[in-house]
C-alpha positions as CSV (number, residue, x, y, z in Angstrom):
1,X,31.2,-129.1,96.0
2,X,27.4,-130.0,96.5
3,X,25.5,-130.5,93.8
4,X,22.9,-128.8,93.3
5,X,19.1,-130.6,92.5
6,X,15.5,-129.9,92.1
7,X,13.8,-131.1,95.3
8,X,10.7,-132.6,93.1
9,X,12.0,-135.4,90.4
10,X,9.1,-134.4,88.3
11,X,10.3,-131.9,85.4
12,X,6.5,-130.5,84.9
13,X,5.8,-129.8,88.9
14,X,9.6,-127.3,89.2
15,X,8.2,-124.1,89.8
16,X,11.9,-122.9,90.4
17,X,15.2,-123.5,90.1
18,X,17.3,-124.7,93.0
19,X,19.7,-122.1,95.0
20,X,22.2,-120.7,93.4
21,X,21.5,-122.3,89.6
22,X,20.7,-119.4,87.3
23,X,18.9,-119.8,83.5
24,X,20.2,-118.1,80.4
25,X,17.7,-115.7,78.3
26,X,18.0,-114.7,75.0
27,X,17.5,-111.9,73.6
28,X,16.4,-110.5,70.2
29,X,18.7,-108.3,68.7
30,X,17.7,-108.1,65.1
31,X,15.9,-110.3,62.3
32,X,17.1,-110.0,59.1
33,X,15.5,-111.7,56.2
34,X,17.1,-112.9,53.0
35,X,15.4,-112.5,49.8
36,X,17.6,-113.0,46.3
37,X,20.4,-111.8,48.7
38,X,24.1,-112.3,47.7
39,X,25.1,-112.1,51.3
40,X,23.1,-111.5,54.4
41,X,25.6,-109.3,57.0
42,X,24.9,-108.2,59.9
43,X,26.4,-105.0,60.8
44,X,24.9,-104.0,64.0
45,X,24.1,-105.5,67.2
46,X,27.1,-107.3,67.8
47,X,29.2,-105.2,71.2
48,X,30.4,-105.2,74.5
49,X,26.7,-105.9,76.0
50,X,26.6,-109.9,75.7
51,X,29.5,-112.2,76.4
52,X,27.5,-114.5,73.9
53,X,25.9,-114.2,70.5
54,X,23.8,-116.8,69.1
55,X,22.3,-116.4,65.4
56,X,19.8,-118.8,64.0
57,X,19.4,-120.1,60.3
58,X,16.3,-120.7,59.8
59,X,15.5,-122.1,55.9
60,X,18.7,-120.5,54.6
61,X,17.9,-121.9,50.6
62,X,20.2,-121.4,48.1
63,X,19.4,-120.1,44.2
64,X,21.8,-122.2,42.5
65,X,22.2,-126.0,43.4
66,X,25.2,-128.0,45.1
67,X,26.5,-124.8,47.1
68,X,28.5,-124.5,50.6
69,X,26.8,-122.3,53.4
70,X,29.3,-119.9,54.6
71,X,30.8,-117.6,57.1
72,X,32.9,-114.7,57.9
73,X,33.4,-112.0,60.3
74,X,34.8,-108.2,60.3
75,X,36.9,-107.2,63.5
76,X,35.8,-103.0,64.5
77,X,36.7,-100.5,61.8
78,X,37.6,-103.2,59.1
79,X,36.1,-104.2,56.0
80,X,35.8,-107.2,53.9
81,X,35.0,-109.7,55.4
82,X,38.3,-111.4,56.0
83,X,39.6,-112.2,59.2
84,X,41.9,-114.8,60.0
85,X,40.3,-118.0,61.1
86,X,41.6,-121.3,62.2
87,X,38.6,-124.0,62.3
88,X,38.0,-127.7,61.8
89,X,34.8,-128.8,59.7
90,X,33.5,-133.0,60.1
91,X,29.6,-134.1,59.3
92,X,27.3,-136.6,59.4
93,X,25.3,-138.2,56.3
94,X,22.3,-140.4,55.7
95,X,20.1,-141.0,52.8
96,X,16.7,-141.2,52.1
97,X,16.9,-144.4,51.2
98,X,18.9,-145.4,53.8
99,X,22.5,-145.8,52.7
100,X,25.5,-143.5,52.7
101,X,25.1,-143.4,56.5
102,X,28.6,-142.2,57.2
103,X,30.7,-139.8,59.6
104,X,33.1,-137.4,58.1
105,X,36.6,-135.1,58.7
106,X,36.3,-132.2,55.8
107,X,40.1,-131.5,55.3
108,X,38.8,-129.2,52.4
109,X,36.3,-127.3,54.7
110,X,38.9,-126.5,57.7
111,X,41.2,-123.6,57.5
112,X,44.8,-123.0,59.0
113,X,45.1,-119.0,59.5
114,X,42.8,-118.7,56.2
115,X,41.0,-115.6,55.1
116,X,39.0,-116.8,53.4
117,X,34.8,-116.9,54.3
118,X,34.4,-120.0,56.3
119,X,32.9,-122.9,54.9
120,X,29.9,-124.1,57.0
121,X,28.3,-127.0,55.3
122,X,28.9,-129.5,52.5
123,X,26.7,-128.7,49.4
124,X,23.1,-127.6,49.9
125,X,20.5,-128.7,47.4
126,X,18.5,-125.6,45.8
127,X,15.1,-128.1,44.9
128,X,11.9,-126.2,46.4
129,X,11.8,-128.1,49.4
130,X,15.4,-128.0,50.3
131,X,17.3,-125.6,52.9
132,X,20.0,-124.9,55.5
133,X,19.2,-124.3,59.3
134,X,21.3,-124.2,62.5
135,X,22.9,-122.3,65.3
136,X,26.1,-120.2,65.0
137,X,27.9,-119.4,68.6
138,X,30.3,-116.1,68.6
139,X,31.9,-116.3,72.3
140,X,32.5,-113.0,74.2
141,X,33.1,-110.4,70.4
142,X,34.4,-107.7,72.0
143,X,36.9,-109.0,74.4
144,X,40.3,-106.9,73.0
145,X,42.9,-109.8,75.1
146,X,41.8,-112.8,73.3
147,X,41.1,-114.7,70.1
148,X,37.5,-114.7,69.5
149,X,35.8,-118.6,69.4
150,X,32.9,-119.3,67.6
151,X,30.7,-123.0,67.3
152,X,28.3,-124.0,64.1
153,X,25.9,-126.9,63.6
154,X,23.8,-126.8,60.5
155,X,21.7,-129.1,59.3
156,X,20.7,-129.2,56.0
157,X,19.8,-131.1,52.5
158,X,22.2,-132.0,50.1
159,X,21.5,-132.3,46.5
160,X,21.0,-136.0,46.3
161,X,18.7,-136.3,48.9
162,X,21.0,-137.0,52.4
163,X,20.6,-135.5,55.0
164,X,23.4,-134.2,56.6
165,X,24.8,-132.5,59.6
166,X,27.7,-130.1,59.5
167,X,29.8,-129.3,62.8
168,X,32.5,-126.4,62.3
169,X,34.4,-124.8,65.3
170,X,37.4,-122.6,65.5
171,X,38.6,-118.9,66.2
172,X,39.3,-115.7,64.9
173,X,42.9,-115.1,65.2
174,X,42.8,-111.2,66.3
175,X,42.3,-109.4,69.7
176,X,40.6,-106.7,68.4
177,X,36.9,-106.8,68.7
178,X,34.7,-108.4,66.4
179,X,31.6,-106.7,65.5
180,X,29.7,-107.6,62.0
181,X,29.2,-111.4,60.7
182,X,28.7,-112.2,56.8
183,X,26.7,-115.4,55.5
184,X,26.8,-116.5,52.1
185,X,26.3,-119.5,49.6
186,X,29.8,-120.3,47.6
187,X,27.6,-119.0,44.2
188,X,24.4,-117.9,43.7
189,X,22.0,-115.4,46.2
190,X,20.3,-116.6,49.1
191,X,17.0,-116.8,47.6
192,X,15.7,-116.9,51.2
193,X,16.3,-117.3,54.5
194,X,15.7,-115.9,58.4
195,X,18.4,-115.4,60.0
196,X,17.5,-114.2,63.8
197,X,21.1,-112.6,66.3
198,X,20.7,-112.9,70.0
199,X,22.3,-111.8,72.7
200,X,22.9,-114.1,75.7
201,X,22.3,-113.0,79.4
């Protein structure tokens, strides 16, 4: 198999893509904004239109300090919020003055066909100019043969001033669709928050 290249090496001058290599688009579904919200769930959107879904964090801030970002996901006609989900959960830290700097397997942030919501991040600080943002992946919702596979990488601040930067994968152990996603801290609202659902073409 050929592959395939841009003819002109310089990124700014390609006014195309070569033969046969098509890009992705995104599209806006919704935008739904937090605001002293005990969960943010969206309940619409999410179908048989889009093999992909992408939903962006954007300044997810939490009202009460040292709290977990979380997850979970309701399969069509369900409730609650509690599908099963097998997952693994490791992260990055650094502080801000310089130590700490360390990579990290979360044995209490996986789960093993768990219902509970899906832990997303280590502790998020809740000082004014701390938040949450990243990029959740929900691969192909509605297909009704398979598990349903989802990919998250937050970054975020943690109460002590780190930085750190969370990477959770896994599935949803059912074959029947998956329509509506549910965010939440561990305690405390999300005092704010933009959280933006695409589809992927």
């Amino acid at each position: 198999m050929a592959i395939k290249t841009a003819n002109n090496q310089s990124m700014t001058a390609i006014t195309a893509l070569p033969s046969g290599v098509s890009a992705k688009s995104l599209i806006l579904i919704s935008t739904t904004t937090a605001s002293s919200s005990a969960t943010v769930d969206i309940t619409s959107g999410i179908d048989d239109t889009y093999k992909e879904y992408i939903i962006k964090i954007i300044d997810a801030h939490p009202a009460s300090d040292d709290q977990h970002f979380n997850i979970q996901f309701n399969a069509s006609g369900g409730s609650g919020f509690n599908e099963t989900i097998t997952s693994t959960h490791f992260y990055s830290v650094h502080g801000e003055d310089g130590t700490s700097g360390a990579l990290s397997y979360d044995t209490g942030g996986d789960q093993a066909q768990g219902t509970s919501y899906q832990r997303l991040s280590q502790p998020v600080g809740a000082d004014n100019d701390q938040s949450l943002s990243g990029t959740v992946y929900l691969f192909d919702p509605s297909n009704t043969t398979f598990v349903k596979h989802f990919i998250s990488n937050v970054q975020y601040a943690y109460p002590t001033d780190q930085t750190q930067n969370a990477y959770v994968a896994g599935y949803i152990n059912t074959t029947t669709a998956i329509d509506e996603v549910s965010f939440k801290f561990t305690s405390g609202a999300i005092a704010a928050g933009t959280f933006k659902l695409y589809g992927v073409v």
